[in-house]
C-alpha positions in Angstrom: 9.7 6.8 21.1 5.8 6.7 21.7 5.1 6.2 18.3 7.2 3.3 17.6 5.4 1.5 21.1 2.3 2.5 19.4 3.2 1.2 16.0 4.3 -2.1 17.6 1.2 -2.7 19.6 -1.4 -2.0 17.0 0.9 -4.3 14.8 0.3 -7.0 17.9 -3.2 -6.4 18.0 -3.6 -7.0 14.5 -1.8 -10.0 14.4 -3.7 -11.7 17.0 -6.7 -10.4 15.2 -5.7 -12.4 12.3 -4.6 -15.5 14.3 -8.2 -15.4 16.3 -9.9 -15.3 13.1 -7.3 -17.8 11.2 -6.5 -14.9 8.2 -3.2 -15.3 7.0 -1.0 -11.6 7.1 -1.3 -9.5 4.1 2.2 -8.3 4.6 4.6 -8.2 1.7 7.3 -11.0 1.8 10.8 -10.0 2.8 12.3 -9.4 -0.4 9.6 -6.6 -1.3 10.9 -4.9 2.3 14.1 -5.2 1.3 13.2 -3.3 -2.3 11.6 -0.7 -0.6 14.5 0.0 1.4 16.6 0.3 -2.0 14.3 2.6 -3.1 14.4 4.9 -0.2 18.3 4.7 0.0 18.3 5.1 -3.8 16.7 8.4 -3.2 19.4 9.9 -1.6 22.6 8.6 -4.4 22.7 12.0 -6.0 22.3 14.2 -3.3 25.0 12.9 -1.3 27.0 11.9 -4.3 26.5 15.7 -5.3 28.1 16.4 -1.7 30.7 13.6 -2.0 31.6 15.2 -5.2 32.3 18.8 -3.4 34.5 17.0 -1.1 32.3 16.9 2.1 33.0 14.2 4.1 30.3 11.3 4.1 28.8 11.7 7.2 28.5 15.4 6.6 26.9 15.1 3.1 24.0 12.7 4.5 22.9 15.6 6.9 23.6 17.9 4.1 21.3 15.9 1.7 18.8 15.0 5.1 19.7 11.6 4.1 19.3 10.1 7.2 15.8 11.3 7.9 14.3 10.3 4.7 15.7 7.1 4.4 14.5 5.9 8.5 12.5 8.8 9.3 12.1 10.7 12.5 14.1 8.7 15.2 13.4 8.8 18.8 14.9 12.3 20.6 15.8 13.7 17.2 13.2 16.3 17.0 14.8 18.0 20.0 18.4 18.6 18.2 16.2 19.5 15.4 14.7 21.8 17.3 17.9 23.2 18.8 19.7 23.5 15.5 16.7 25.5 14.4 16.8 28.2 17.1 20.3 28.3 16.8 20.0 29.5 13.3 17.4 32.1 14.3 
């Protein structure tokens, strides 16, 4: 969860950079955000599809295919069941 404070406060601090100095955000508009995110959930189609296709239920084939990670990354308290599924295999 620190990272994600961390993330939004430097993105503060930039922005009232910008604002002091009167420099208009470089960010992309919202419908290059929202192409992005097609991309990432693009990625995963055929993997899960690949799952679907083997009869896994949904749910199951997106942790199969570590669809869920890739497409929002490492979420907050994650790493720990991670972490716990690992050593459990071990």
């Amino acid at each position: 969860m620190k990272i994600y404070l961390f993330s939004l406060a430097a993105g503060l601090l930039v922005g009232v950079i910008y604002s002091l100095i009167n420099v208009r955000s470089p960010a992309p508009p919202l419908v290059a955000l929202v192409g992005l995110l097609g991309i990432l959930v693009g990625e995963q189609v055929i993997p899960v599809g690949k799952q679907l296709l083997k009869g896994t239920a949904f749910s199951t084939a997106c942790n199969k295919a570590d669809a869920v990670d890739h497409v929002l990354g490492q979420l907050p308290g994650r790493q720990a069941e991670k972490k716990a599924e690992q050593e459990e295999k071990a």
